[in-house]
C-alpha positions as CSV (number, residue, x, y, z in Angstrom):
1,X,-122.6,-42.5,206.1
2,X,-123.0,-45.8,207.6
3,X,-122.4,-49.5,206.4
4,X,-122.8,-53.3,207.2
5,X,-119.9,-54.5,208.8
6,X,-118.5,-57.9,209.2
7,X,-120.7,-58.2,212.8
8,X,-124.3,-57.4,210.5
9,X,-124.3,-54.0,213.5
10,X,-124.1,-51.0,211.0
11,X,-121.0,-48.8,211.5
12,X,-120.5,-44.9,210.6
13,X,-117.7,-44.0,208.6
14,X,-115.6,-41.1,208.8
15,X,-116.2,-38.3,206.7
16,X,-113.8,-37.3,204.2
17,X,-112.8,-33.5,204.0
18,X,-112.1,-32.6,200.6
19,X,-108.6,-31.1,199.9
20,X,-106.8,-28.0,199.1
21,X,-107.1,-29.0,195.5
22,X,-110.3,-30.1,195.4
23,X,-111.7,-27.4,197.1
24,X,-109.6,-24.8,194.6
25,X,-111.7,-26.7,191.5
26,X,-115.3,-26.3,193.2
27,X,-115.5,-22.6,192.5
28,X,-119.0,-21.7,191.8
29,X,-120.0,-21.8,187.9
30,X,-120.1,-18.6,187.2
31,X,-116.6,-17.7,188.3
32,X,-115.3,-20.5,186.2
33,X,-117.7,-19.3,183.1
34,X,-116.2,-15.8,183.6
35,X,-113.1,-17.2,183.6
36,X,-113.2,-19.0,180.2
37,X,-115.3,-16.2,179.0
38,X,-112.5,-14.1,179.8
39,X,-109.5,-16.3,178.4
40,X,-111.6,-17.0,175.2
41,X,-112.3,-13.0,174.5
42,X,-108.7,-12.5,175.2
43,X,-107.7,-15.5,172.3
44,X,-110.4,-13.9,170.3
45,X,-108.8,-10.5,170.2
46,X,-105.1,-11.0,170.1
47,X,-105.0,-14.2,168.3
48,X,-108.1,-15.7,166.4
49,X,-109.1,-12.0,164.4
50,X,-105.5,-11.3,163.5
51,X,-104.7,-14.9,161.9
52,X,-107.6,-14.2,159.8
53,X,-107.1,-10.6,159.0
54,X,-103.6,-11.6,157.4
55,X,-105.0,-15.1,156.1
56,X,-108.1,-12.7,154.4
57,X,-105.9,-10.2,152.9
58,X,-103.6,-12.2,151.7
59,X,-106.4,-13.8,149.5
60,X,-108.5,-10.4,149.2
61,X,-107.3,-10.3,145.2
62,X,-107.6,-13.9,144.4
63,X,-105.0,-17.6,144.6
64,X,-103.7,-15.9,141.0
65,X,-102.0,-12.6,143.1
66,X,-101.3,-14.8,146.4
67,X,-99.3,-17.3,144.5
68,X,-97.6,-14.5,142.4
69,X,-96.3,-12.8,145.5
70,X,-95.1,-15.5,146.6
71,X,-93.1,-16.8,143.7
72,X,-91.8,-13.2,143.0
73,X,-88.1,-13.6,143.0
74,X,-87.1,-11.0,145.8
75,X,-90.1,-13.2,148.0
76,X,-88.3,-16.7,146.9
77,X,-85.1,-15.0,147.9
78,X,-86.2,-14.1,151.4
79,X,-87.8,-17.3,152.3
80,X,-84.3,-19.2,150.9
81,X,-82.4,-16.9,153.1
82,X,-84.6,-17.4,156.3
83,X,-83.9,-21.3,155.8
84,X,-80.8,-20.8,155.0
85,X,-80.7,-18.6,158.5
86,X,-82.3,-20.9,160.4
87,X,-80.6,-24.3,158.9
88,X,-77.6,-22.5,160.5
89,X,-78.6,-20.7,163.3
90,X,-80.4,-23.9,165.3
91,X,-77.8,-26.4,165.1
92,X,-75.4,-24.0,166.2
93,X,-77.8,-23.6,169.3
94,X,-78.6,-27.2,169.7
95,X,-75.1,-27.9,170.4
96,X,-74.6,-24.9,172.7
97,X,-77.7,-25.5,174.3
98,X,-77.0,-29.3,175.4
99,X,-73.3,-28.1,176.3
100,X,-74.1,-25.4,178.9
101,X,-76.5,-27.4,180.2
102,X,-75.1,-30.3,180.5
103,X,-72.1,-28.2,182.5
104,X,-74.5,-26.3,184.5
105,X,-76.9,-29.2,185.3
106,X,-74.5,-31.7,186.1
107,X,-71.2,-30.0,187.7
108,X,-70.5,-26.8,190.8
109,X,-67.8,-24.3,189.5
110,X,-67.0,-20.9,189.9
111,X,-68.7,-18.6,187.9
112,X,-71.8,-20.9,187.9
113,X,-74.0,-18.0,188.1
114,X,-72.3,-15.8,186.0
115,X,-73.3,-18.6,183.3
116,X,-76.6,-18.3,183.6
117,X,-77.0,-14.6,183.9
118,X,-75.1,-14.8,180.3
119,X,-77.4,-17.2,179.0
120,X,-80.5,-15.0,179.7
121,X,-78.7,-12.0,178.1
122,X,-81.1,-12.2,175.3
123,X,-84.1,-12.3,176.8
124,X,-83.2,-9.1,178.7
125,X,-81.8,-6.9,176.0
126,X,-83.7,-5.5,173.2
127,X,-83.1,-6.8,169.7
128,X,-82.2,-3.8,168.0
129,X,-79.2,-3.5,170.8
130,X,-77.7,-6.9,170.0
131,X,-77.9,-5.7,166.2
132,X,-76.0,-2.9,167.0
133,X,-73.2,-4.7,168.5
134,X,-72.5,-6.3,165.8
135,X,-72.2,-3.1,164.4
136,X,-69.7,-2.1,166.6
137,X,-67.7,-5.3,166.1
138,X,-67.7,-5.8,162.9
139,X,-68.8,-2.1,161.0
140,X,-66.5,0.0,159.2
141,X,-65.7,1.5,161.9
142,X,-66.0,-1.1,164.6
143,X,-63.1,-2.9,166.7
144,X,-62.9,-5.3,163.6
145,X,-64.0,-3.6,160.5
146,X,-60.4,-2.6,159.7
147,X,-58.6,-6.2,159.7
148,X,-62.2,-7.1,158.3
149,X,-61.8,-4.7,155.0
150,X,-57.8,-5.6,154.8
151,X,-58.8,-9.4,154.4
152,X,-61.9,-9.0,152.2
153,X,-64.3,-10.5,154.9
154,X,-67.9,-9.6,155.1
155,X,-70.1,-9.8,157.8
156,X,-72.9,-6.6,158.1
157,X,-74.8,-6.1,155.3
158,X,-74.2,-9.9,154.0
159,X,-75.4,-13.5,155.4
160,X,-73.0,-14.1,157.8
161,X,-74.1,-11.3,159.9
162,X,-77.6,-12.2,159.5
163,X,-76.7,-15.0,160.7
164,X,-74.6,-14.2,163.6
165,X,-77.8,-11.9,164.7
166,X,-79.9,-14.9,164.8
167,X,-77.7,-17.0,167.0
168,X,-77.4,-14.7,169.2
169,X,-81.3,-14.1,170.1
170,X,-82.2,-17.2,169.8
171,X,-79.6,-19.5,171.7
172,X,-81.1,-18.8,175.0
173,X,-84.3,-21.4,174.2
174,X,-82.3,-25.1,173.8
175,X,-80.4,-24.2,176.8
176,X,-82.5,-22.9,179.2
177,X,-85.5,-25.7,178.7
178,X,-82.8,-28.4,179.1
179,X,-81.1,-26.4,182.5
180,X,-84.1,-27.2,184.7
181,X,-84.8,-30.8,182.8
182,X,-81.5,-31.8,183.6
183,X,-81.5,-31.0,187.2
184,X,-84.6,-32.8,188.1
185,X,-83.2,-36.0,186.9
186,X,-79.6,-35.6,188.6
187,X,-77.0,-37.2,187.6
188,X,-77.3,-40.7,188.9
189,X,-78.0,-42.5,186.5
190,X,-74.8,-41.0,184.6
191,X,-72.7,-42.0,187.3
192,X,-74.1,-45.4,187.4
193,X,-73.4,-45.8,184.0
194,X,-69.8,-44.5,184.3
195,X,-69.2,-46.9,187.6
196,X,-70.1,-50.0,185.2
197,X,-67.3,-49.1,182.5
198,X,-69.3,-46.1,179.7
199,X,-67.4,-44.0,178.3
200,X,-68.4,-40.5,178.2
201,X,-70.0,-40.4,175.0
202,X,-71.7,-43.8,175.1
203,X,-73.2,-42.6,178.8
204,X,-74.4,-39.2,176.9
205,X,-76.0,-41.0,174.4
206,X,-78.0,-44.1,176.0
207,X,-78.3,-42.6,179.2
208,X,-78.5,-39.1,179.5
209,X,-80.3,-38.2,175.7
210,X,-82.8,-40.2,175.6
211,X,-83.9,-38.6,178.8
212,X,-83.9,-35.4,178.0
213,X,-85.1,-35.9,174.6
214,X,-88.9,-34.6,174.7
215,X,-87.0,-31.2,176.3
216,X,-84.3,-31.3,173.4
217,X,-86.8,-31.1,171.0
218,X,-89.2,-28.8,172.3
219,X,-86.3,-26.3,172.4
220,X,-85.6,-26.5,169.1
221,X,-89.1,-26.0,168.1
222,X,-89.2,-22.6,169.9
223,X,-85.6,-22.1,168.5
224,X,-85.9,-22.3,164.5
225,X,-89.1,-20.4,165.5
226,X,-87.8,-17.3,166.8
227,X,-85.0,-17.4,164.2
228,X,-87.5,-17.9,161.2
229,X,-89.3,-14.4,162.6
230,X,-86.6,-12.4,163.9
231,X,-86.9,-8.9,163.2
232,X,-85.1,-6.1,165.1
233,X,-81.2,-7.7,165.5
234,X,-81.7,-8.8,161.5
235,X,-83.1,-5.7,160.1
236,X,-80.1,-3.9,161.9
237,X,-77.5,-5.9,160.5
238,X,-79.2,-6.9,156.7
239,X,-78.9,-3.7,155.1
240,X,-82.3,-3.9,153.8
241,X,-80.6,-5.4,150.0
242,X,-83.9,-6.6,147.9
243,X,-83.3,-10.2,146.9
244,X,-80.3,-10.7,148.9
245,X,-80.1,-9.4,152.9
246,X,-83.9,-9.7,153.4
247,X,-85.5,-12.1,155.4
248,X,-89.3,-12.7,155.4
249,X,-90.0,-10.2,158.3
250,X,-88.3,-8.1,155.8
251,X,-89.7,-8.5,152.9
252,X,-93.3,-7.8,154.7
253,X,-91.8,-4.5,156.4
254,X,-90.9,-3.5,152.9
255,X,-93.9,-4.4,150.7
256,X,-96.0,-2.7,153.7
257,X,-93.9,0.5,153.3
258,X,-94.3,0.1,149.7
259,X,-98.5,-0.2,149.8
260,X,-98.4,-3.9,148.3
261,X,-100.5,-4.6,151.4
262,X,-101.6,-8.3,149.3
263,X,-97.9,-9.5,148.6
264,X,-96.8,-8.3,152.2
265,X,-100.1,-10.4,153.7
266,X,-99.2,-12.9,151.3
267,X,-95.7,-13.4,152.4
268,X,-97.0,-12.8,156.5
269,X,-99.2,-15.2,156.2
270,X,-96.6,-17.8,155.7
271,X,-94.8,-16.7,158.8
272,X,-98.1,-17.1,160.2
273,X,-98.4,-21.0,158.7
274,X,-94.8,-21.4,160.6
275,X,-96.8,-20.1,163.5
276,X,-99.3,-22.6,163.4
277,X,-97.2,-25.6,162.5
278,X,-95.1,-24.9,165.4
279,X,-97.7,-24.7,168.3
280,X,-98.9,-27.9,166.7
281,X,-95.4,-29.5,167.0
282,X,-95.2,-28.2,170.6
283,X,-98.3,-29.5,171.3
284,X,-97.4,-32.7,170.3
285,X,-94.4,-33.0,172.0
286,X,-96.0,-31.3,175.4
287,X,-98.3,-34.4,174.8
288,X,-95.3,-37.3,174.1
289,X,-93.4,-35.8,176.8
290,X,-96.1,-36.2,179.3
291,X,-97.3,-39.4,178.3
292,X,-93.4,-40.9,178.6
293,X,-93.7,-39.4,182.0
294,X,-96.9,-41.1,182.9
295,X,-96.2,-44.6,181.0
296,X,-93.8,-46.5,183.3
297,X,-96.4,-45.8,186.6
298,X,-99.7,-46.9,184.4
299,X,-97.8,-50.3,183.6
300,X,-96.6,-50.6,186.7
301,X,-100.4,-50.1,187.8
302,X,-99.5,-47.8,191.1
């Protein structure tokens, strides 16, 4: 390339070599066509046909049947018990979840490790497993189930363990989007705050939430949705009682064993609204969280 400089002689400029990741986005077009055409066919199989299978026969005998599944009383009972789960289940793992990491993002100790290998313990062992140690804790015949019967307490079989179940598969998600949050920022603006006179709790919240906010909430989201749709740990624990242990997963199970295939797709396909309404909310906070990130260096024009 060449150009006039300030001496009216024309000068050659340097050629610029395009980089790594440049060069990584100039594929030829029919690898990235292939590509998409691949992804798409995938999200056409596995995601696309079975939203509308359920949505489709849910409706395949009419509004009139779909709305009369869904007000059936043993239905309205397992949708008030899932909210009644969840209401329970994600503030119990909010707290936890800004606790440990808070502790693991911000302090050394011993045992560190140990922490997090805990924390992941859910993701690692099957469902049906942690349903059966509550079972071992707290059946009849568990370590507990004795004291348990002499004081009249209930927990299998009844909401509490239901609800026990749930926290325990699902308090892996606040925590462990937080853990890696949290350690990117450090903790100097904590100890800044600290240094000019905050207390603890005032540095926690005008300092330290309001950065991690966009995380906070995007574990939650992920949170109240595992707990809406647990399965395996619940159906262990619930005792299967019609209009009182079952959840919504349930309540489909059952009403597919039973042949009601309309009320089951009925009740699944509001698990599968849930679905939907929390990969919107995700997407929306994927989208607040990266625009915060991007805002202060567009006003500061760098």
């Amino acid at each position: 390339m060449t150009a006039i400089a300030a001496s009216g002689l024309p000068t050659v400029l340097p050629q610029v070599k395009p980089t790594y990741a440049q060069a990584a986005t100039a594929d030829p077009f029919w690898v990235r066509a292939l590509l998409i055409g691949i992804a798409l066919t995938f999200l056409t199989l596995f995601l696309f046909i079975p939203l509308v299978a359920v949505f489709s026969q849910a409706l395949s005998k009419g509004w009139d049947a779909y709305l009369v599944a869904i007000v059936d009383p043993d239905a309205l009972s397992a949708i008030r018990l899932t909210l009644i789960t969840a209401a329970i289940a994600v503030p119990l793992n909010l707290v936890f979840g800004v606790a440990a990491a808070w502790t693991i993002a911000k302090f050394d100790f011993p045992g560190k490790n140990v922490l997090l290998t805990l924390i992941d313990l859910p993701f690692s062992v099957s469902p049906v497993i942690s349903g059966l140690i509550f079972v071992l804790l707290f059946g009849a015949e568990g370590w507990f189930g004795p004291w348990l019967r002499e004081h009249d307490i209930k927990i299998l079989f009844a909401v509490p363990g239901i609800v026990l179940a749930t926290v325990f598969v699902t308090f892996p998600f606040v925590a462990r989007e937080l853990i890696p949050l949290m350690q990117s920022q450090g903790s100097e603006e904590e100890e800044a705050a600290l240094v000019l006179g905050a207390s603890g709790w005032r540095t926690f919240w005008h300092v330290t939430l309001p950065n991690i906010k966009w995380g906070l909430l995007y574990g939650v989201i992920l949170c109240n949705a595992r707990a809406m749709g647990e399965f395996g740990a619940v159906s262990v624990v619930s005792g299967h009682i019609r209009g009182e242990t079952n959840t919504m997963p349930l309540q489909v199970e059952i009403l597919y064993n039973e042949y009601n295939f309309a009320a089951a797709f009925a009740v699944a396909s509001l698990l599968a609204l849930l679905a939907l309404v929390t990969l919107a909310l995700k997407s929306f906070v994927e989208w607040r969280a990266q625009d915060t990130n991007l805002k202060p260096i567009n006003e500061g024009g760098e």
